[in-house]
Each structure stands twice: as structure tokens, then as C-alpha cells.
C-alpha positions in Angstrom: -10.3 11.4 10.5 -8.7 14.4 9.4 -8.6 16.0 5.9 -5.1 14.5 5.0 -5.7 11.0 6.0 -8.8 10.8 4.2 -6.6 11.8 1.3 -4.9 9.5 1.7 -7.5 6.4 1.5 -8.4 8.1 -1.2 -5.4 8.0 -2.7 -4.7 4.5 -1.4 -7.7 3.4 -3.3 -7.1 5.3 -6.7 -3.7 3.1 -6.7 -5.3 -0.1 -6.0 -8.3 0.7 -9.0 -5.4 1.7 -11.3 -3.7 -1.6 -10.6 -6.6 -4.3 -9.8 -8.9 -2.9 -12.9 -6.9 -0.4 -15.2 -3.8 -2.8 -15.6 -4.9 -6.1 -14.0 -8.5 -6.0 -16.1 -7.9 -3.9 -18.9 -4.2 -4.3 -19.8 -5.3 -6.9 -22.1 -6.5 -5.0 -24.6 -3.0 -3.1 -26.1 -1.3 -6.5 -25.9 -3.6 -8.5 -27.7 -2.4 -6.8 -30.8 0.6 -8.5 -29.8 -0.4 -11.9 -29.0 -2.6 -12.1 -31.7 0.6 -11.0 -34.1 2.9 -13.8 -32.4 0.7 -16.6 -31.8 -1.7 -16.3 -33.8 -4.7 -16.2 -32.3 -8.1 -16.0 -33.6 -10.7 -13.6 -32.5 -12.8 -16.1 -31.3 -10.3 -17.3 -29.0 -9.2 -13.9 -28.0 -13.0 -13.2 -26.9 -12.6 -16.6 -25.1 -9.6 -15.0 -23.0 -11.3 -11.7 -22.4 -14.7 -13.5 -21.5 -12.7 -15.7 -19.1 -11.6 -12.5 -17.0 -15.1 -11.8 -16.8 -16.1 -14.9 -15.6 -13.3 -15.0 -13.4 -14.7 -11.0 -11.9 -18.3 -12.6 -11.7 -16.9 -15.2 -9.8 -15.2 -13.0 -7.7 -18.1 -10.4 -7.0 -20.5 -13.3 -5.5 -17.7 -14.9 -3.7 -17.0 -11.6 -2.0 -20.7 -11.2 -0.6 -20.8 -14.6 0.9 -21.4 -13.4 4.6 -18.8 -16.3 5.7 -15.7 -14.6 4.6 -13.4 -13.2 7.4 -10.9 -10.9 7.7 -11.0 -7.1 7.1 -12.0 -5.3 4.0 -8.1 -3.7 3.6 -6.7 -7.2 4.2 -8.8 -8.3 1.4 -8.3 -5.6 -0.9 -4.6 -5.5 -1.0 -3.7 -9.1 -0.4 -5.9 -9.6 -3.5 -4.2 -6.9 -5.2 -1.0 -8.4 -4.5 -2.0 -12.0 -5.5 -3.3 -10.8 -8.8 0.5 -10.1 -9.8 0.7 -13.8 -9.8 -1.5 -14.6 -12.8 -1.0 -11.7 -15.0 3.3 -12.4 -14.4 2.3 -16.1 -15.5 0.8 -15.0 -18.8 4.7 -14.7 -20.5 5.1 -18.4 -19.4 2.7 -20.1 -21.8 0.8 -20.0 -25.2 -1.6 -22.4 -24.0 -5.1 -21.0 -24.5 -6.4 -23.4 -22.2 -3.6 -21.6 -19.6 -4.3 -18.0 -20.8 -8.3 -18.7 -19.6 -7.1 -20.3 -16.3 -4.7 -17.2 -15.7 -7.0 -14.4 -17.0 -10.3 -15.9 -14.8 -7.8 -15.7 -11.7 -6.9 -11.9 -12.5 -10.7 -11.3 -12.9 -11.8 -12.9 -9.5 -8.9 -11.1 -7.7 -10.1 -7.5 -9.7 -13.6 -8.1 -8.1 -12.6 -8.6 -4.7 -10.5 -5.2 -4.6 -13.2 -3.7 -6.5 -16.1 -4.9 -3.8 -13.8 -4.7 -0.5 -11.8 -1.3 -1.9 -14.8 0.4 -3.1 -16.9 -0.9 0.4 -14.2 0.8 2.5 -13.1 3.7 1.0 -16.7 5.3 -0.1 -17.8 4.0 3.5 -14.7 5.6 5.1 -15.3 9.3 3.1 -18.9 9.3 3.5 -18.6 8.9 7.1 -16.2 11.8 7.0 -18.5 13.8 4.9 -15.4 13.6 2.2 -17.6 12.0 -0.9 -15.6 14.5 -3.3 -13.0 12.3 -3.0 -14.6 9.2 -4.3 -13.9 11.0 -7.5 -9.9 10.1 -7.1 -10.6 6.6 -5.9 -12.8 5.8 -9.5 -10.0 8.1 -11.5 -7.6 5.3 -11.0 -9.3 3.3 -13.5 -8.5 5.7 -16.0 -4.8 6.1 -14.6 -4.2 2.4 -14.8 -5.3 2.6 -18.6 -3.4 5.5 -19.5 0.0 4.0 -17.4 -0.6 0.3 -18.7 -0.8 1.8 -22.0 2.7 3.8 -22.1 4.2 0.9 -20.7 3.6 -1.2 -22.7 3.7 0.8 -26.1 7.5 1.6 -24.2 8.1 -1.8 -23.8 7.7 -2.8 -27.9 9.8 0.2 -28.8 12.7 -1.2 -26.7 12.3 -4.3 -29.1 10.5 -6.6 -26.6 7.6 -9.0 -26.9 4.2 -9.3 -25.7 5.5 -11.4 -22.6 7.9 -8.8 -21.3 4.9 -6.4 -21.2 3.3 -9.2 -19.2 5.8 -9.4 -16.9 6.5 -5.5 -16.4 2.2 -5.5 -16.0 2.9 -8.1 -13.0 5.9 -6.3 -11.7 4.4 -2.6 -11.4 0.7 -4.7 -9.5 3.2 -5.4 -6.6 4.6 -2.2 -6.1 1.1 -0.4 -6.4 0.1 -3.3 -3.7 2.8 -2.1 -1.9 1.6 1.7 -1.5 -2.0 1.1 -1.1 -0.7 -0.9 1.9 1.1 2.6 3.2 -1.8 4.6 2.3 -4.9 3.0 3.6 -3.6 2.4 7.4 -5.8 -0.7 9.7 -7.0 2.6 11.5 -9.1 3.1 8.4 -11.1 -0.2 8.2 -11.8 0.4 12.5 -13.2 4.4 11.2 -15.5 2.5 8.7 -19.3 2.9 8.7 -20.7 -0.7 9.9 -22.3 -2.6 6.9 -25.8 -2.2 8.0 -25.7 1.6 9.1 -29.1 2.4 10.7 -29.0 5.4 8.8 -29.5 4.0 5.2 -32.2 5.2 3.4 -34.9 3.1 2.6 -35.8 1.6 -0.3 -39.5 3.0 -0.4 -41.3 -0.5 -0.7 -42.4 -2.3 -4.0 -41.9 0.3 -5.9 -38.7 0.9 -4.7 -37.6 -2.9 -5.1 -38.6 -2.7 -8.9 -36.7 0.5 -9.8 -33.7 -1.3 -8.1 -34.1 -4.6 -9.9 -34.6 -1.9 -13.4 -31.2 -0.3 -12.6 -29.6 -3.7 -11.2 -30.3 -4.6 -14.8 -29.2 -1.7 -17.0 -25.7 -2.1 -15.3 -25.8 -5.7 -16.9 -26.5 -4.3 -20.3 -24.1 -1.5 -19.6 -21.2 -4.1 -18.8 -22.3 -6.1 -22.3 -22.6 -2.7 -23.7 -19.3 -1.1 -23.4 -17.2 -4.3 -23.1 -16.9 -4.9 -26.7 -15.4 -2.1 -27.6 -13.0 -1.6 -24.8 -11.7 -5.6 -25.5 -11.2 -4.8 -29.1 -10.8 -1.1 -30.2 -6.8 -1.8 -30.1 -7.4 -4.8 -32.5 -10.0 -2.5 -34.6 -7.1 0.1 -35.1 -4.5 -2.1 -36.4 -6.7 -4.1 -38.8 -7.9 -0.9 -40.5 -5.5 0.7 -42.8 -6.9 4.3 -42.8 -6.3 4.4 -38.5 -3.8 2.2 -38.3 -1.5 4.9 -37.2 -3.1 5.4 -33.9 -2.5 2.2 -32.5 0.4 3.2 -30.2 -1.9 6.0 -29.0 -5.5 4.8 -28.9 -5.5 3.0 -25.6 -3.9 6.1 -23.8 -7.0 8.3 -25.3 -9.1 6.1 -23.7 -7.4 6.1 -20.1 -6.6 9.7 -20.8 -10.3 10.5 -21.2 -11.3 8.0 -18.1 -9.1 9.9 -15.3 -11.2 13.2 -15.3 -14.6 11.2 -16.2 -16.0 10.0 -12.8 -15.6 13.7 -11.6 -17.1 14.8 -14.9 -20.4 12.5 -14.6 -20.6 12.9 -10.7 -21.1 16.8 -11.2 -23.2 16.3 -13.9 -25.0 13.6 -11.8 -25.5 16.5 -8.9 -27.2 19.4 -11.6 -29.6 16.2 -13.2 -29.8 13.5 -10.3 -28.2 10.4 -10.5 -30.5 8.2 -12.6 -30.5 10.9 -14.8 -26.9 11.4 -15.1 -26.5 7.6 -15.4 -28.9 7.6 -18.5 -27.0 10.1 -20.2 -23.8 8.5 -19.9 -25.1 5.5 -21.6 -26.2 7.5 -24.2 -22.7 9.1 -24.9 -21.1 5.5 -24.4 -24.0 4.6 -26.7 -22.5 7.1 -29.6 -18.6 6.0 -28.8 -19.1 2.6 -29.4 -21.0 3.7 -32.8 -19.1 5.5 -34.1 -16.0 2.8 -33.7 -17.6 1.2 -36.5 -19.9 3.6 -38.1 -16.8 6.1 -38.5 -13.8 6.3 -40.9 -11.0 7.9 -40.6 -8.7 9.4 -37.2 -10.7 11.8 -36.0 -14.1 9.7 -35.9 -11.6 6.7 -33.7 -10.4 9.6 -31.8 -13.8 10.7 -31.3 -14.2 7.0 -30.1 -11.9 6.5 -27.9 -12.7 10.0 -25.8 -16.4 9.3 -25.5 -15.5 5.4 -24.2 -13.1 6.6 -21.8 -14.9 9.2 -21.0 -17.9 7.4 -20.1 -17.6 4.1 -18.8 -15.5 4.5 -15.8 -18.2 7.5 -14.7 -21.4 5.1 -15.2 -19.7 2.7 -12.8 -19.7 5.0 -10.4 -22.9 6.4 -11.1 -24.2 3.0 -11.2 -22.9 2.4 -7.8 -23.7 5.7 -6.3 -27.3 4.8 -7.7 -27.6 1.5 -6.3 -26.8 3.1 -2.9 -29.5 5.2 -2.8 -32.0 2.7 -2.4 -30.1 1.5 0.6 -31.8 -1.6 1.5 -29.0 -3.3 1.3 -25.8 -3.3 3.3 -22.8 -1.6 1.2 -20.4 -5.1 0.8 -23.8 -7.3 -0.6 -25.3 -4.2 -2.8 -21.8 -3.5 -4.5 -21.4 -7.6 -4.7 -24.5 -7.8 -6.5 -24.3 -5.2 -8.7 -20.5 -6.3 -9.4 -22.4 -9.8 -10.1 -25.1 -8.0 -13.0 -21.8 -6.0 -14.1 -19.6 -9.2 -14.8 -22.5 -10.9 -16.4 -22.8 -8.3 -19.0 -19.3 -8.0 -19.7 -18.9 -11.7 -19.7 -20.8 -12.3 -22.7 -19.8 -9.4 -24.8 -15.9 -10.7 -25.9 -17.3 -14.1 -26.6 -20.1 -12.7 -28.7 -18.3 -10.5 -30.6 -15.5 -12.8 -31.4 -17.5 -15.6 -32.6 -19.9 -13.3 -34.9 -16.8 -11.1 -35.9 -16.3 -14.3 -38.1 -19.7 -13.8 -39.8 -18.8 -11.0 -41.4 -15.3 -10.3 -40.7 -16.1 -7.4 -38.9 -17.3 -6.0 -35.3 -20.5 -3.9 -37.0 -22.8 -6.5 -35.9 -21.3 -7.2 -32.2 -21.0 -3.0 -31.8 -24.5 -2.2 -32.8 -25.9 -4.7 -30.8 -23.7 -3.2 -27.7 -25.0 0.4 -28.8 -28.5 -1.2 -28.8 -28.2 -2.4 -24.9 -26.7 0.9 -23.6 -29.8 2.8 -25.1 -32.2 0.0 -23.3 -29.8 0.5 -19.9 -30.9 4.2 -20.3 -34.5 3.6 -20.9 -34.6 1.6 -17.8 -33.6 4.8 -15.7 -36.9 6.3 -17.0 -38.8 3.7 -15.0 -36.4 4.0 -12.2 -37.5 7.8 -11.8 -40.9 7.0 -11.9 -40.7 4.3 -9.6 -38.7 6.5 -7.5 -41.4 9.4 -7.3 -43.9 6.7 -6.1 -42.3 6.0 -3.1 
């Protein structure tokens, strides 16, 4: 594979993240504002929406390393890409909550499959071609998605329409990105692929090994509870305080603005300090970001926010990944299934938690310090990973 068709997969797979995860996962969060506004929906049952995605991408993660599922990984990844149009287009044609959670836990199994079978084939395809650089666009398109799902639907209220035309436009814009990640990543790609079980993987150094894995396997759970809550929310957060209410248009972009640069950011910081290391220290700035969203007052301590969340989560899912790979025991589809499993899990319970104790206090302090609280333990955990690590 030459330098521009790697590129290209590349590219192909930064379009399909920004559409499977930036708008088809995380699009929720601007229009909730919305929806909450016009139907009045509680923030318990707006947890129970964002907790059924997660369910839905939990699903979708162990479905997608059951060793009976045919068909190539591109097949997979953009006819689940397309598909997830469906669901998130069907969201303008109900208020049913019952019908949002049905919806919203399809768009979250379809995420996770283009998530697994993307992320298998392109980081497969650019390792193989000594082009890892590049997994740096691929993870970017997280970001991109939040920052493009944001205009567009901040856009779409200023032309005077509701939260179901932003639906719709959400659904609408999935298909064409399906459409260019089909152009991009060519069947020649999946054929180039390294075989699941390369003979070449590392090895995962014996018990020791297996218990550093099972540590970090872990910490991504609490990372996924950990940053979850504040990523669901921090649009809701900004219109129910007076002092930032101002930002509301805005906040959401920050945070995708801030995640397009990040996994580039965190992978070169990864390469100076090591991965686990880099990992940990991510979690720490997440840590502070979610924080300060309730510790803070004022703009410039949501701003603050909002750049350290963005700038922070997408990189510890790749570092997380690019972790988990080191230990190699594991073919690539099953090892970024399972740690797509611990993910989901996390960031499962996280909406449902803080929406039913925001009603304790009529507040997310207690849900956000609790989140903080499991990103510090996620980066505790990579202390015993590196000394697990040095006994192999």
C-alpha cells in the first residue's frame, strides 16, 4: 500500500468515527437542551436515554467479537454506519420515552460495531504499512463529529427549527459520511489487512502480564463511568446556570474543538512517557475537567471545562486501546471488543446515575465528584500495570 492510499483509510476511517461516534453517539448532548425544553423531560429520564445508547454500544461491542459473524470488517463498518442513520432519523418521529430508549440503544449497538470493525481494520491496515501516525486522523474524527454536529445543530435553532429537524439533518449528514467512507476505504484494504492472530504479537509475559491487562481492562471501565457524565450533561449544566448560560451555543464545539488535535496530542505525549503512563495522565487532566464543571463558576472555569474534556477523552481511548494492544495476547477484533465491552459498561451507568441523584440535590456535584473519583482510581491502576509490566 502506498502513502496515498493509506491516507486514504485513514481518512475513510476519521469520516466514519466523526459520524458513527461524534454525531451518532454524542449528538445527543446539544439537543437535549432542546428536548428537555419542548417535552419536558426530566433528568432522570434523560439519563435513561443516554444510558440506553450505552447499553445499546455494550451490546454492540460483545456482539461484534462473537467469532460466528461473517462478512468483512469494511462491510461491517459502513453498512453499520449507514444503518445507524435509521434510528437517529426516527428520533423526530416520537416523544415516546419508551421509543427514544429503543432508538438510542440501536444507534449505540451500530456505533460499537464501526468502532470494533473500523478501528480493527484501519490500525491493522497502517500498522502493517508502518503508517501508525495516521491512527491519529482516524481517532481525530471523534472530535470533528462533535465540533460539526455541534454547528449544525446550533445552525439549525437559529433558522427557527426544532429539536426534531436537528434530528433529522443528524440522520441525513450519517448517510452521506457512509457514503465516502465507502469511496475511501476500497475492498483492497480489508484483503492488505494483518490476519487477526498475527504470529508476530507480542506476548503478554504470563501472570503477571494477564493481571496488568485485567488492571487496565478495568480502569477503561472507570474511565467510560468517569468522563460520561459530564459529556452527557455539560450542555444541560450551561443552560441551567445563569452566570454561563451564554455559552450554551458554543460549549459543545469547545469540546469537539479541543478533541480533533487531542489523540495526536496524548499519543506524542504517550511516546516521551510510555503509554500506561501517558494514559494515567490523561485521566488525571479528565480528572480536573470534570471538577472543575462543578467546582468552577463563572466562563472561563466552563471554558476551562470543556477544553480539558475534549481534550482528553478521545486521547485516552486511544491510549487505552494502543495499551491494550501491547499485551497482545489477544487477536485485535476480540481485544478491541472486550475493551469496548469494559468501556460501555462504565459509560452505561454514568447517565443513569447522575440523573437519578441530580434529583437529591438538584445538582450534578455529587454524580461529577464521584466521576472525578473513578478517573483518579483508572490512573492508579496504571501504577500496577507498570509494575506488572517490569516483571515480565
Amino acid at each position: 500500500m502506498n502513502s496515498s492510499k493509506a491516507l486514504a483509510v485513514a481518512s475513510g476511517g476519521m469520516i466514519a468515527m466523526a459520524a458513527a461516534m461524534g454525531i451518532g453517539r454524542f449528538v445527543y448532548t446539544p439537543i437535549l437542551p432542546f428536548m428537555e425544553a419542548a417535552l419536558h423531560i426530566t433528568k432522570a429520564e434523560a439519563g435513561l436515554i443516554a444510558t440506553a445508547n450505552f447499553a445499546g454500544y455494550l451490546a454492540g461491542a460483545l456482539l461484534a467479537s462473537w467469532p460466528g459473524i461473517k462478512g468483512s470488517r469494511r462491510f461491517w463498518c459502513i453498512g453499520m454506519l449507514a444503518f445507524s442513520a435509521l434510528p437517529t432519523g426516527l428520533m423526530a418521529a416520537t416523544t415516546s420515552l419508551e421509543f427514544f430508549m429503543v432508538l438510542r440503544f440501536t444507534g449505540g449497538l451500530a456505533s460499537a460495531f464501526v468502532l470494533v470493525f473500523g478501528s480493527s481494520l484501519v490500525l491493522e491496515t497502517l500498522a502493517r504499512h508502518q503508517r501508525t501516525a495516521l491512527a491519529s486522523l482516524h481517532f481525530g474524527g471523534v472530535g470533528l463529529g462533535i465540533a460539526l454536529s455541534a454547528i449544525l445543530v446550533a445552525q439549525i435553532d437559529t433558522q427557527g427549527y426544532d429539536w426534531r429537524s436537528q434530528w433529522l439533518a443528524c440522520a441525513i449528514t450519517t448517510l452521506l459520511a457512509a457514503g465516502l467512507v465507502w469511496l475511501l476505504i476500497k475492498p483492497e484494504s480489508e484483503h492488505h489487512a494483518a490476519s487477526p492472530a498475527s504470529a508476530s504479537a507480542p506476548q503478554d509475559g504470563g501472570s503477571p502480564g494477564k493481571a496488568a491487562l485485567t488492571a487496565h481492562i478495568f480502569a477503561y471501565g472507570l474511565f467510560g463511568f468517569g468522563y460520561v457524565i459530564t459529556a452527557t450533561f455539560i450542555s444541560t449544566m450551561v443552560r441551567t446556570e445563569p452566570a454561563v448560560q451564554s455559552l450554551e451555543p458554543v460549549i459543545w464545539l469547545i469540546v469537539g474543538l479541543a478533541g480533533v488535535p487531542s489523540v495526536l496530542i496524548w499519543t506524542t505525549i504517550a511516546r516521551h512517557l510510555g503509554t500506561a503512563k501517558g494514559f494515567a495522565l490523561a485521566c488525571l487532566v479528565e480528572a480536573i475537567a470534570v471538577t472543575v464543571s462543578v467546582l468552577g463558576t463563572g466562563p472561563v472555569a466552563m471554558i476551562v471545562a470543556a477544553v480539558f474534556l475534549g481534550g482528553t477523552f478521545m486521547g485516552i481511548t486511544a491510549l487505552g486501546l494502543i495499551r491494550a494492544r501491547e499485551f497482545g495476547s489477544l487477536d485485535s477484533r476480540r481485544l478491541m471488543a472486550l475493551m469496548t465491552a469494559a468501556f460501555g459498561l462504565g459509560q452505561m451507568i454514568g447517565p443513569s446515575f447522575a440523573g437519578y441523584a441530580f434529583q437529591f440535590g438538584n445538582s450534578f456535584m455529587f454524580p461529577s465528584l464521584t466521576a472525578a473519583t473513578a478517573l483518579l482510581v483508572a490512573a492508579a491502576l496504571t501504577g500496577f500495570q507498570v509494575r506488572s509490566a517490569s516483571q515480565t
